[in-house]
C-alpha atoms as an extended CHARMM CRD file, in Angstrom:
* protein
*
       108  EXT
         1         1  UNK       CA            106.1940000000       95.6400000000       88.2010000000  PROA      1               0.0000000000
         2         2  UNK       CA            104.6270000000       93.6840000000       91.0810000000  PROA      2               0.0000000000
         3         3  UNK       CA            102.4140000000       95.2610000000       93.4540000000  PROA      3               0.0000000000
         4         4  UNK       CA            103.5920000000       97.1000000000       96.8730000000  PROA      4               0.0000000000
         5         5  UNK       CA            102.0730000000       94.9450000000       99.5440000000  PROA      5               0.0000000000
         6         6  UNK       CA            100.8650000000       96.8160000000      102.8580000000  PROA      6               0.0000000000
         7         7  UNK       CA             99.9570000000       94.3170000000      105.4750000000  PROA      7               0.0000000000
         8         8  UNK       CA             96.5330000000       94.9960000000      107.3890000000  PROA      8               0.0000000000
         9         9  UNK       CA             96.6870000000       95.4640000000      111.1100000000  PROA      9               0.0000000000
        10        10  UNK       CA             94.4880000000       93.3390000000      113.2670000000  PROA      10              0.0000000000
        11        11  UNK       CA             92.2000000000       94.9010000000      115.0640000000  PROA      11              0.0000000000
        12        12  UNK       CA             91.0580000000       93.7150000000      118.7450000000  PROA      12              0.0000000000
        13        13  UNK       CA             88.8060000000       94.2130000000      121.4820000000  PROA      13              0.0000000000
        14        14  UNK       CA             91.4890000000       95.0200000000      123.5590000000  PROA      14              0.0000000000
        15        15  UNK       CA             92.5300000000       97.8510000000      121.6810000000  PROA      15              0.0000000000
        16        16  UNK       CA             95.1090000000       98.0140000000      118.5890000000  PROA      16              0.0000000000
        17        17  UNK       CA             97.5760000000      100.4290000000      117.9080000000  PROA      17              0.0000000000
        18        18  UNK       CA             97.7790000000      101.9860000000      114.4000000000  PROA      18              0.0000000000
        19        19  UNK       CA            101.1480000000      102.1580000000      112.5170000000  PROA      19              0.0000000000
        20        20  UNK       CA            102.2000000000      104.8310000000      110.6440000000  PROA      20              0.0000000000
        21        21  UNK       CA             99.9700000000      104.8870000000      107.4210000000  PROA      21              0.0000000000
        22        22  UNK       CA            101.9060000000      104.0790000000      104.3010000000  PROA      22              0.0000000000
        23        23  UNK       CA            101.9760000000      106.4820000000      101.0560000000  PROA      23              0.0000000000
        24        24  UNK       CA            100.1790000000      105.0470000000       98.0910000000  PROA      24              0.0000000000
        25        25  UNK       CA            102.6640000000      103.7570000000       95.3710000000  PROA      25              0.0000000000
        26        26  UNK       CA            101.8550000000      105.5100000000       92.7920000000  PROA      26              0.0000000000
        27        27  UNK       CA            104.3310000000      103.9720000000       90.2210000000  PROA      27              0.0000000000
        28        28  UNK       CA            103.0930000000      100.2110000000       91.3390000000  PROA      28              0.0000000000
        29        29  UNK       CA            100.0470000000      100.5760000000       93.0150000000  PROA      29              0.0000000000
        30        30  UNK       CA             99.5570000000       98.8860000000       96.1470000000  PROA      30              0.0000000000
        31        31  UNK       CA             98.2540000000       94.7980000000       97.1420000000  PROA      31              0.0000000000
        32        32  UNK       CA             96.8970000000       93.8990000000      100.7020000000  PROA      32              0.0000000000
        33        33  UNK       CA             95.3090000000       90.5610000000      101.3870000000  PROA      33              0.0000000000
        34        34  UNK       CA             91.9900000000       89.8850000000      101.3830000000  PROA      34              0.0000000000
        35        35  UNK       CA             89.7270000000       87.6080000000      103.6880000000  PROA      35              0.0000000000
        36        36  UNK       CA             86.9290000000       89.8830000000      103.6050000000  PROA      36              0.0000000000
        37        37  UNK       CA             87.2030000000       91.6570000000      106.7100000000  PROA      37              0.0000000000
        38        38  UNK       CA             89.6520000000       93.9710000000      105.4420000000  PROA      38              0.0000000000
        39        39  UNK       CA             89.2900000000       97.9120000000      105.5670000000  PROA      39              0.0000000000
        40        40  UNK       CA             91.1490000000      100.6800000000      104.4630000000  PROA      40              0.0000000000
        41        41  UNK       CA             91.8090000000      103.7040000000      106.3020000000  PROA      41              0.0000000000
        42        42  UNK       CA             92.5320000000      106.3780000000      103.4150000000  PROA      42              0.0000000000
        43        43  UNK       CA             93.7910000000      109.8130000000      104.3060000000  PROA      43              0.0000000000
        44        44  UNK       CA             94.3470000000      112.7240000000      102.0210000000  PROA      44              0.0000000000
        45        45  UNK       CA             97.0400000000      114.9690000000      103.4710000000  PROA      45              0.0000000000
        46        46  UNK       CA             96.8770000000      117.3240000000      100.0360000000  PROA      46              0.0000000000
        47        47  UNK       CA             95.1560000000      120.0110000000       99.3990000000  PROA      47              0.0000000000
        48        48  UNK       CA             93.9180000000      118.8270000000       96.2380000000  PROA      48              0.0000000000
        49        49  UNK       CA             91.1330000000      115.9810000000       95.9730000000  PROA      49              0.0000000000
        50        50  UNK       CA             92.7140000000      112.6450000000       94.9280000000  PROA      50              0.0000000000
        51        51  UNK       CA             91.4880000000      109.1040000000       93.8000000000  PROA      51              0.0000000000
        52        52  UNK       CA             91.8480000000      105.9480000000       95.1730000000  PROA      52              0.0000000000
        53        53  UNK       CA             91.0150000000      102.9870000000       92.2820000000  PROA      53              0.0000000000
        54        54  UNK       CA             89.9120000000       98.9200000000       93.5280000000  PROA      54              0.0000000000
        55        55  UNK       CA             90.4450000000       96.2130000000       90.9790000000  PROA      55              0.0000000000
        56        56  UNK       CA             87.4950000000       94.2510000000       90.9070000000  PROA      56              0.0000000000
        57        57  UNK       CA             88.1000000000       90.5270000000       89.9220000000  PROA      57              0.0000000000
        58        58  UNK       CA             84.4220000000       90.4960000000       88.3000000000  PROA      58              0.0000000000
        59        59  UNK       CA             81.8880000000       92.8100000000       86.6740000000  PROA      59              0.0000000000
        60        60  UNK       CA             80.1850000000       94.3960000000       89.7140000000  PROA      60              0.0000000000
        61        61  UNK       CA             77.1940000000       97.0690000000       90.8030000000  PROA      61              0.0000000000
        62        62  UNK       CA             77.2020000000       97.7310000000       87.1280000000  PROA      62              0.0000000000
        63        63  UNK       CA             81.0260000000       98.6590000000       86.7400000000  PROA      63              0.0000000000
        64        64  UNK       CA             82.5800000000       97.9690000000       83.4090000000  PROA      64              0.0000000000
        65        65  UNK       CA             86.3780000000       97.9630000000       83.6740000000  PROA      65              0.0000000000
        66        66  UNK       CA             86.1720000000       96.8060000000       86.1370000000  PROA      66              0.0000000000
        67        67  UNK       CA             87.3990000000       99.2030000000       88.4420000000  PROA      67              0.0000000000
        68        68  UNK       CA             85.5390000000      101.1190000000       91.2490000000  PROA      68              0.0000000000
        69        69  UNK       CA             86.9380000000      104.8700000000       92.0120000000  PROA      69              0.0000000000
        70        70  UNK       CA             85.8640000000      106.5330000000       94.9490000000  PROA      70              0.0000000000
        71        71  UNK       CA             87.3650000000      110.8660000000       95.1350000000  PROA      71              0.0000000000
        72        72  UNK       CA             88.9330000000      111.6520000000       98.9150000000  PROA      72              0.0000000000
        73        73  UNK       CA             88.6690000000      115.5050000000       99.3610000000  PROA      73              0.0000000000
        74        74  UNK       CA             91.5840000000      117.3590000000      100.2790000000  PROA      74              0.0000000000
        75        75  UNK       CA             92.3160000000      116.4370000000      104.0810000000  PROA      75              0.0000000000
        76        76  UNK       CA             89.9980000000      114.2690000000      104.5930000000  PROA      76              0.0000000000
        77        77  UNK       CA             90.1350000000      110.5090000000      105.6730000000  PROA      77              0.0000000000
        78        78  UNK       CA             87.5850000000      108.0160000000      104.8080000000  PROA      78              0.0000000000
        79        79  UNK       CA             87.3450000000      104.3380000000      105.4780000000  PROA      79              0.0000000000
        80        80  UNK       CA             86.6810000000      101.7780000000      102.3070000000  PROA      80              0.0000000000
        81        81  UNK       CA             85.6030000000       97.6450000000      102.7000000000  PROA      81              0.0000000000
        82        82  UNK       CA             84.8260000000       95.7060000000      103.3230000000  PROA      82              0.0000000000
        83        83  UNK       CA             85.9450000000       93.5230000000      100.1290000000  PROA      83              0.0000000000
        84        84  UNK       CA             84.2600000000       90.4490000000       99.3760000000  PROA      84              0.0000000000
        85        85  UNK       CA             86.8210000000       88.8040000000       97.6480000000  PROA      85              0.0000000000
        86        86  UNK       CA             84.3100000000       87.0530000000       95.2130000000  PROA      86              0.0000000000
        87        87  UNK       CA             84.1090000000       90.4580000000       94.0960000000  PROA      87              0.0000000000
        88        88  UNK       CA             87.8080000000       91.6260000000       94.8560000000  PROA      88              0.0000000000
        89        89  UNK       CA             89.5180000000       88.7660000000       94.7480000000  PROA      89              0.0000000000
        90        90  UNK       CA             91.4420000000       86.7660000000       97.9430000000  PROA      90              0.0000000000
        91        91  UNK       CA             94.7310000000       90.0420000000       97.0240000000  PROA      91              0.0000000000
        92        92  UNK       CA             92.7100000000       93.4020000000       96.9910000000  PROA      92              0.0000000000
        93        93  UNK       CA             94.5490000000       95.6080000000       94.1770000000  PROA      93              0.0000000000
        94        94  UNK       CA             94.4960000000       98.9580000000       94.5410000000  PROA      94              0.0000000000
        95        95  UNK       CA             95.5870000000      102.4960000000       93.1350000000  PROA      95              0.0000000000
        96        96  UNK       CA             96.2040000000      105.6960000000       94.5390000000  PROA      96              0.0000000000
        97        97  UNK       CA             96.4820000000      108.7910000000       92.1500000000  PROA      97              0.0000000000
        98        98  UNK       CA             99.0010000000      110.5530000000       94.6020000000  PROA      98              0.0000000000
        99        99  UNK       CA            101.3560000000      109.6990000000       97.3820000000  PROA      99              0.0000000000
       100       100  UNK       CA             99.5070000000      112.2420000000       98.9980000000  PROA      100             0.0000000000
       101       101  UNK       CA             96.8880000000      109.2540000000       99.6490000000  PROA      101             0.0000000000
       102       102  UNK       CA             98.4910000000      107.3160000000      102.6100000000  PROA      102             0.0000000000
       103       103  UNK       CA             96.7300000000      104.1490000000      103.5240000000  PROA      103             0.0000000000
       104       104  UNK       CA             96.4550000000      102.0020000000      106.4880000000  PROA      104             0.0000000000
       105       105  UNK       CA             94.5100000000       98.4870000000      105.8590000000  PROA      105             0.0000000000
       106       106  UNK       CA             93.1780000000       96.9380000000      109.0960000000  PROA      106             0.0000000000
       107       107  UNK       CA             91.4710000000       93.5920000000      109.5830000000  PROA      107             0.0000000000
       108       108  UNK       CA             88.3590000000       93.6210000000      111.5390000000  PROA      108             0.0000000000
């Protein structure tokens, strides 16, 4: 099955409004292009830690799969990128574990 895509919000000087963050597809995992100046804005809203997985489109900082997974504690958000996309590729693949994960990619 093809990816979900979630288009990343530009940010501005002037001030951007976020939309609602989108639940990670779990079943398809999740696409958002790639310029490098993209970010993610990953929340948990479980109470259980969950795992957010990046393709890589090369072997990089020593991964092997290649695959980088970075653990979110329960309720917490934290903020991933940017993605070079020598390293990610020009569509940054990604996984989340748990539609618990909901994800918001912005542009800077």
């Amino acid at each position: 099955m093809a990816r979900t895509n979630i288009a990343a919000t530009q940010a501005s000087r002037a001030g951007t409004v976020l939309p609602a963050a989108t639940a990670g597809d779990v079943v398809n995992g999740n696409s958002t292009a790639n310029d490098g100046r993209v970010v993610l804005i990953v929340n948990n809203t479980g109470a259980s830690s969950r795992t957010m997985t990046f393709t890589t489109a090369r072997t990089i900082d020593g991964l092997t799969n290649p695959v980088r997974s970075e653990a979110i504690p329960a309720g917490e958000t934290q903020v991933f990128g940017p993605f070079d996309p020598n390293d990610y590729g020009t569509t940054l693949a990604y996984n989340a574990d748990n539609a618990e994960l909901t994800i918001n990619p912005i542009r800077i």
